[in-house]
C-alpha positions in Angstrom: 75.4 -36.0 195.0 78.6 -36.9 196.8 79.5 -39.2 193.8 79.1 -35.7 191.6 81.5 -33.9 193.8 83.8 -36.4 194.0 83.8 -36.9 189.8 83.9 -32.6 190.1 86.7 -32.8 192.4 88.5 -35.3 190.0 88.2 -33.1 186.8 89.8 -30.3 188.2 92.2 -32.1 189.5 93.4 -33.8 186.1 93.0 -30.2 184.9 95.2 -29.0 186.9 97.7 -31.8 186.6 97.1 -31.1 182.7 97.6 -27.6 182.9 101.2 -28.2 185.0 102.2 -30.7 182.5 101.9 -28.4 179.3 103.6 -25.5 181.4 106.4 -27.6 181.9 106.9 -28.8 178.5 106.9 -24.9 177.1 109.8 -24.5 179.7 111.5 -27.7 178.5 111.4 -26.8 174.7 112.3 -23.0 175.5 115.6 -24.7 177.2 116.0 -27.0 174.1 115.6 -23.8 171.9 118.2 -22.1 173.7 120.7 -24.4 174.2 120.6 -26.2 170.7 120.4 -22.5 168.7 123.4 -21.6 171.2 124.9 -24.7 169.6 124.3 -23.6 166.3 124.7 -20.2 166.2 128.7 -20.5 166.9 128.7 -21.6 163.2 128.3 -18.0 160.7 130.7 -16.1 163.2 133.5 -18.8 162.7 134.3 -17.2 159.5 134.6 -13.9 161.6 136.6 -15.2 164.5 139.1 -17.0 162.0 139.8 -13.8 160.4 140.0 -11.8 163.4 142.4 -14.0 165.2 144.3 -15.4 162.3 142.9 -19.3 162.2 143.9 -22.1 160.5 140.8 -24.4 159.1 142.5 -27.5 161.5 142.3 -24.8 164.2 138.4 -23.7 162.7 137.6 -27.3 162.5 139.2 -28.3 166.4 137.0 -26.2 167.6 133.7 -27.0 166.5 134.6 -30.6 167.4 135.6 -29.5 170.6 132.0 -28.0 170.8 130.4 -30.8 169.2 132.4 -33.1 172.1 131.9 -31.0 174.8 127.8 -31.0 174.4 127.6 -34.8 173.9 130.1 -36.4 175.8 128.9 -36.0 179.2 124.9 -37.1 178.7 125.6 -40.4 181.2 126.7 -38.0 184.1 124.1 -36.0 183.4 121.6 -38.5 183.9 123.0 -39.9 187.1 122.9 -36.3 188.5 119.6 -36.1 187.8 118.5 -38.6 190.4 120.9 -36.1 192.8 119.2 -32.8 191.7 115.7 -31.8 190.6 115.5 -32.5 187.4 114.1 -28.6 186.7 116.8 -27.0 188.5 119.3 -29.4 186.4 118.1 -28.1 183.3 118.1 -24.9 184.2 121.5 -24.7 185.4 122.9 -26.2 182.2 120.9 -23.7 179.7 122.2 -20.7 182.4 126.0 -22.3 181.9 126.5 -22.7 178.8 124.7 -19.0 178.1 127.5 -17.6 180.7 130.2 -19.7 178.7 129.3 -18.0 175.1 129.5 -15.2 176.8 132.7 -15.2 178.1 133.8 -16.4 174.6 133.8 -12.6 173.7 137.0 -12.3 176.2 139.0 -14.9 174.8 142.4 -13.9 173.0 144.1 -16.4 171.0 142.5 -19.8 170.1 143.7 -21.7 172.8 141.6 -19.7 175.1 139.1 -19.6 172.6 139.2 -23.8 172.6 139.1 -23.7 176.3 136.0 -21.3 176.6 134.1 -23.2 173.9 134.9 -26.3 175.9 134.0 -25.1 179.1 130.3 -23.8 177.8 129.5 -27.2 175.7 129.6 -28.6 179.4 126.1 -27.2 180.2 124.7 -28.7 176.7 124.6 -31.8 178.2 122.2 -31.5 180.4 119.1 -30.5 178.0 118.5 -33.9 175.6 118.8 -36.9 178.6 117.0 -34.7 181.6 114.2 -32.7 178.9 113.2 -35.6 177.1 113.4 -37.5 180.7 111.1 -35.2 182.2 108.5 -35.1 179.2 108.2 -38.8 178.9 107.4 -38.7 182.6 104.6 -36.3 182.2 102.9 -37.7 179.3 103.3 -41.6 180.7 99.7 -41.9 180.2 99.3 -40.7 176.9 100.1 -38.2 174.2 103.8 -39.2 175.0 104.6 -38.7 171.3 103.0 -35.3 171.1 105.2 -34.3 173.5 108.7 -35.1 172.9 107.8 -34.0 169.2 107.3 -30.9 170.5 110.7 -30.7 172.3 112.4 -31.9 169.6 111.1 -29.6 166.9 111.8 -26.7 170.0 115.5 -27.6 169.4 115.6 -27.1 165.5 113.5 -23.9 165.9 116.4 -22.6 168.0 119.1 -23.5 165.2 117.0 -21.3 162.9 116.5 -18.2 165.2 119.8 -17.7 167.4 122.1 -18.5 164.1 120.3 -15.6 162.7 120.0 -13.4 165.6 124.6 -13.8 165.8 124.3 -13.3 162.0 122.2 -9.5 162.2 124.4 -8.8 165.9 128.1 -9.6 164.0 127.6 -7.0 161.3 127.0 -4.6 163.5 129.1 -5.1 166.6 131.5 -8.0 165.0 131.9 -11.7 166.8 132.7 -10.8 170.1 129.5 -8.6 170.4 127.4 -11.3 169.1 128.9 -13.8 171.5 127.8 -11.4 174.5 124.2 -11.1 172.8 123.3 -14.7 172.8 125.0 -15.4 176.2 122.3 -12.1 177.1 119.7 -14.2 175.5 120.6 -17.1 177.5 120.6 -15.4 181.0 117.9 -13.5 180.5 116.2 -16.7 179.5 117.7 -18.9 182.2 116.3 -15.8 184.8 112.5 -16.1 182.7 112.7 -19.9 183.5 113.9 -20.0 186.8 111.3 -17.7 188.0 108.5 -19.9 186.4 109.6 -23.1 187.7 108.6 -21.6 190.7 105.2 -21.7 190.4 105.3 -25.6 190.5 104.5 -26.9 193.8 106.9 -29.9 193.1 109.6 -31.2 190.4 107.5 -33.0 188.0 110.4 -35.2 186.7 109.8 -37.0 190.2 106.0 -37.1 190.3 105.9 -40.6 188.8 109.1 -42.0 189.9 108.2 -41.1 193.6 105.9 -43.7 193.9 108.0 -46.2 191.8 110.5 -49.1 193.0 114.0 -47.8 192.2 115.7 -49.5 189.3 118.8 -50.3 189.9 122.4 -49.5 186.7 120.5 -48.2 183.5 116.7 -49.1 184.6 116.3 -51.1 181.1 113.6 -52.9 181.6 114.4 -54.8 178.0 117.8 -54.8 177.2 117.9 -57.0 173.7 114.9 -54.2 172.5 116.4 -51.4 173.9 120.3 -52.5 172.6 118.4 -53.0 169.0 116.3 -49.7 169.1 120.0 -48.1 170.1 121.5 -49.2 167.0 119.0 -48.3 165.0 119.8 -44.7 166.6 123.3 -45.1 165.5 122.5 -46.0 161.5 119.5 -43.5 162.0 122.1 -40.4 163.1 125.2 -41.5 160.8 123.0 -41.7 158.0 121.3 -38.0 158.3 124.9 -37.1 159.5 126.9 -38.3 156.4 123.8 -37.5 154.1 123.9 -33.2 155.1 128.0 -33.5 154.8 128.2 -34.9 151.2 124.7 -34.1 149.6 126.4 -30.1 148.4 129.0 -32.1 146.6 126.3 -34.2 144.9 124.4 -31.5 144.0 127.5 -30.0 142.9 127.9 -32.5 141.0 124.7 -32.2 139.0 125.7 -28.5 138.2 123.7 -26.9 140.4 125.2 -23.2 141.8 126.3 -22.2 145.2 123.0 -20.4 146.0 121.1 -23.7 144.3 123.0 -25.7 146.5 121.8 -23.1 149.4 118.5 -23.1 149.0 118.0 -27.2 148.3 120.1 -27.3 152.3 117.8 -24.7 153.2 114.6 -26.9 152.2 116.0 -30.2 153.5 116.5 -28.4 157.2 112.9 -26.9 157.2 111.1 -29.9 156.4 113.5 -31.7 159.1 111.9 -29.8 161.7 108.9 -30.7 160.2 109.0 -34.2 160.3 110.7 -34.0 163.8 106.9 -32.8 164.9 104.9 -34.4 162.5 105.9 -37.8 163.1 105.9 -37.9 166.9 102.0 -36.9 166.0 102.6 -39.9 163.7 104.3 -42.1 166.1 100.8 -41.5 169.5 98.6 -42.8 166.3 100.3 -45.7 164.2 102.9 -46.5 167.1 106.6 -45.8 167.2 108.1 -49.2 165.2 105.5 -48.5 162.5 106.8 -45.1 162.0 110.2 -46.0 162.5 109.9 -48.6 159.5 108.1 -46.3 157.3 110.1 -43.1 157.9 113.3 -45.5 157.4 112.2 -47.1 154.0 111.3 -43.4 152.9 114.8 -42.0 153.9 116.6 -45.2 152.0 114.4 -44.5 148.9 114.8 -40.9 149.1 118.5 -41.3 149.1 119.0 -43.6 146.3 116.3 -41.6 144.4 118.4 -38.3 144.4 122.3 -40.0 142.9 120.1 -40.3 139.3 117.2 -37.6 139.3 117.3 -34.3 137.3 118.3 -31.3 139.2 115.3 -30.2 138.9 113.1 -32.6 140.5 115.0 -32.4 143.5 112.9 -30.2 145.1 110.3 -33.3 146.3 113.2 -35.5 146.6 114.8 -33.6 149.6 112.0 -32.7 151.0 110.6 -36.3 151.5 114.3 -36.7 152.3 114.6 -34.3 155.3 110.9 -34.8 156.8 111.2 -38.4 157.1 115.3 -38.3 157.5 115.3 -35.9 160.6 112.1 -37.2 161.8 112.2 -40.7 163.0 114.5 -39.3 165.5 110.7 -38.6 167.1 109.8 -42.2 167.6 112.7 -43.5 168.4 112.9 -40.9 171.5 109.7 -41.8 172.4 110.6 -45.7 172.1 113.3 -45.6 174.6 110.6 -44.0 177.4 109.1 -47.7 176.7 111.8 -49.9 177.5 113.2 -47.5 180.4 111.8 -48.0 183.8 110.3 -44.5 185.0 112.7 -43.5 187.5 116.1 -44.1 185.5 114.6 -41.9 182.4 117.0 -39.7 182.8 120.2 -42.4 182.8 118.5 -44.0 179.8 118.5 -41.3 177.8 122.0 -40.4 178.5 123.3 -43.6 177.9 120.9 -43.9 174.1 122.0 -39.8 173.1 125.8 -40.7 174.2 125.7 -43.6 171.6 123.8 -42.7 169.0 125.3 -39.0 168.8 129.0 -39.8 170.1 129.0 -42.9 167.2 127.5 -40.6 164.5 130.7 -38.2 164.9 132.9 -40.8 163.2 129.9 -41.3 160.0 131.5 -38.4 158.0 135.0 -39.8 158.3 133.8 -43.0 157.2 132.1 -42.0 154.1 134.4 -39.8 153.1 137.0 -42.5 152.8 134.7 -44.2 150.8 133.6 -41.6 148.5 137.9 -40.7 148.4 137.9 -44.6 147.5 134.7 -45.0 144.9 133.4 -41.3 144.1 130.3 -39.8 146.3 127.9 -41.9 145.1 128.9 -44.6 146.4 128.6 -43.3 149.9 125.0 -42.7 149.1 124.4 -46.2 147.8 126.1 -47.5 150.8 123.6 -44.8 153.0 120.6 -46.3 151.9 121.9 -49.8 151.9 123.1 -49.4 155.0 119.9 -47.6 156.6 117.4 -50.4 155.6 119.3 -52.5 157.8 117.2 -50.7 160.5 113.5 -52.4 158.8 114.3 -56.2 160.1 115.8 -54.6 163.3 112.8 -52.9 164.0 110.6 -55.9 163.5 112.5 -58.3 165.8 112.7 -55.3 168.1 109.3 -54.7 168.3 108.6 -59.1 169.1 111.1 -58.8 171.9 109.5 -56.1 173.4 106.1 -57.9 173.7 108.2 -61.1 174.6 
């Protein structure tokens, strides 16, 4: 009988713990939908703000690099703060910053104002990838990891869909600077719903496990030739996707298809992105992250080289293969660095692998764009796919040193 109550007591308790685990990750993806659509959603209204304020494209262009820079620059930081602050109230704070920052964009008066302000918000962006995807790996150490940062990652691409849209429907109505005080509303009244739930937990989760663990001491890399190999394969992974969504309109261009053609192919590629961000974390708890990796890799290489000849009008399967495997083995690779991370640096892991992988990506358009000035566009793709199956023998010699 006492065995019974015991194994009763147990159950609820792992209930519980599994109850507090999913709560957290809905608050985690609702601060990844926020802060990435925020991202995002600065996009349609520069069209707007350059007209209203008499911008040059250098000055268009400086600032969404300034945004870009401003949300990925400062991951590390982030991560170190984390073992300062709860790692709840950390992410918190960023999503409630940068919302107050986009909101104060609507005062700005010229563009260097305008460059500062946009600055100044991208600072609370860097919170959400290291200290989210830190936090989720944490909960799920026992299991369903990939599930889970799936989830957070598709959260993110949900939010580039909905707030973009939401600034879209507000700017005809109201203009820029009204749709700049609607999403930072959308943020604060977020960053208030969040705040208030996190209350319910009776301690930070993002500690639970590394309470009990020895602390690691500099990055907590627990194996540094398969974590420096699986960050590399981050790098090709992001230029790759990067350089592909910059130059595929002017291929398609190229194959005569129309602006709203060219619109609705993008349009494809980005939903079946999200997609594949959730499908293959799913993927990833079943077959294992290098197995998905090297598949999802091999697809993407194929996929590129398969759309330089192919009639316009089989593109349709092309790109969506394309943007389902291309955006999501991005899931298994965040749920490979949890792996090689010990439990209580997560959170400096992650910054250090999103610093690389994103800050080295900026430079992929530059690059292939020289090339494609150099040799036509096509060549850049060639040099894509080429370039990307690189990652299959580095994921195979990554995977043996990780068992090593």
């Amino acid at each position: 009988m006492a065995g019974e109550i015991q194994t009763n007591e147990d159950r609820l308790r792992d209930d519980a713990v599994a109850r507090q685990s999913r709560f957290v990750l809905l608050g985690c993806c609702a601060t990844h939908l926020v802060t990435d659509g925020l991202s995002n959603a600065v996009y349609p209204l520069l069209p707007l703000i350059a007209l209203d304020l008499q911008l040059s494209y250098t000055a268009v262009g400086s600032l969404r690099t300034a945004l870009i820079a401003s949300t990925s620059t400062l991951q590390i930081p982030a991560g170190y703060l984390a073992d300062l602050v709860p790692e709840t109230l950390l992410l918190g704070a960023g999503m409630l910053w940068m919302s107050l920052g986009f909101a104060a964009l609507a005062l700005a008066g010229g563009f260097w104002q305008l460059l500062l302000l946009i600055t100044a918000a991208g600072i609370g962006g860097n919170v959400q990838h290291p200290v989210a995807t830190a936090i989720v790996s944490k909960l799920y150490e026992a299991g369903g990891r990939g599930k889970a940062v799936s989830s957070l990652n598709f959260a993110g691409d949900l939010g580039k869909v909905i707030l973009p849209s939401v600034a879209g429907v507000v700017a005809i109505a109201f203009g820029w600077r009204g749709a700049m005080l609607a999403l930072g509303a959308i943020g604060v009244a977020a960053s208030a719903g969040y705040a208030l739930a996190i209350r319910r937990l009776r301690s930070d989760p993002g500690r639970r496990e590394a309470a009990s663990a020895t602390k690691a001491k500099g990055w907590g890399v627990r194996r540094p030739l398969a974590f420096s190999l699986l960050t590399t394969i981050g790098i090709i992974d992001n230029s790759t996707r990067v350089g592909v969504m910059t130059f595929l309109p002017f291929l398609m261009t190229d194959k005569g298809l129309d602006a709203a053609r060219v619109s609705f192919l993008l349009t494809l590629v980005f939903a079946f992105g999200a997609a594949g961000k959730l499908g293959c974390g799913f993927l990833a708890d079943r077959f294992g992250n290098v197995g998905v990796i090297v598949i999802t890799e091999a697809v993407t290489a194929l996929a590129i080289l398969s759309a330089i000849p192919v009639d316009p009008l089989l593109l349709i399967p092309v790109l969506a293969a394309l943007g389902f495997v291309g955006n999501g083995t991005s899931s298994a690779l965040y749920s490979a660095v949890a792996e090689m991370v010990h439990v209580h640096s997560r959170a400096r892991g992650y910054g250090l692998f999103y610093t690389l992988t994103l800050g080295v990506g900026v430079l992929a358009p530059v690059l292939y764009g020289a090339l494609a000035d150099a040799t036509g566009v096509t060549s850049s793709f060639v040099a894509m796919a080429a370039i990307t199956l690189l990652t299959l023998p580095m994921a195979l010699l990554m995977a043996r040193s990780a068992e090593a």
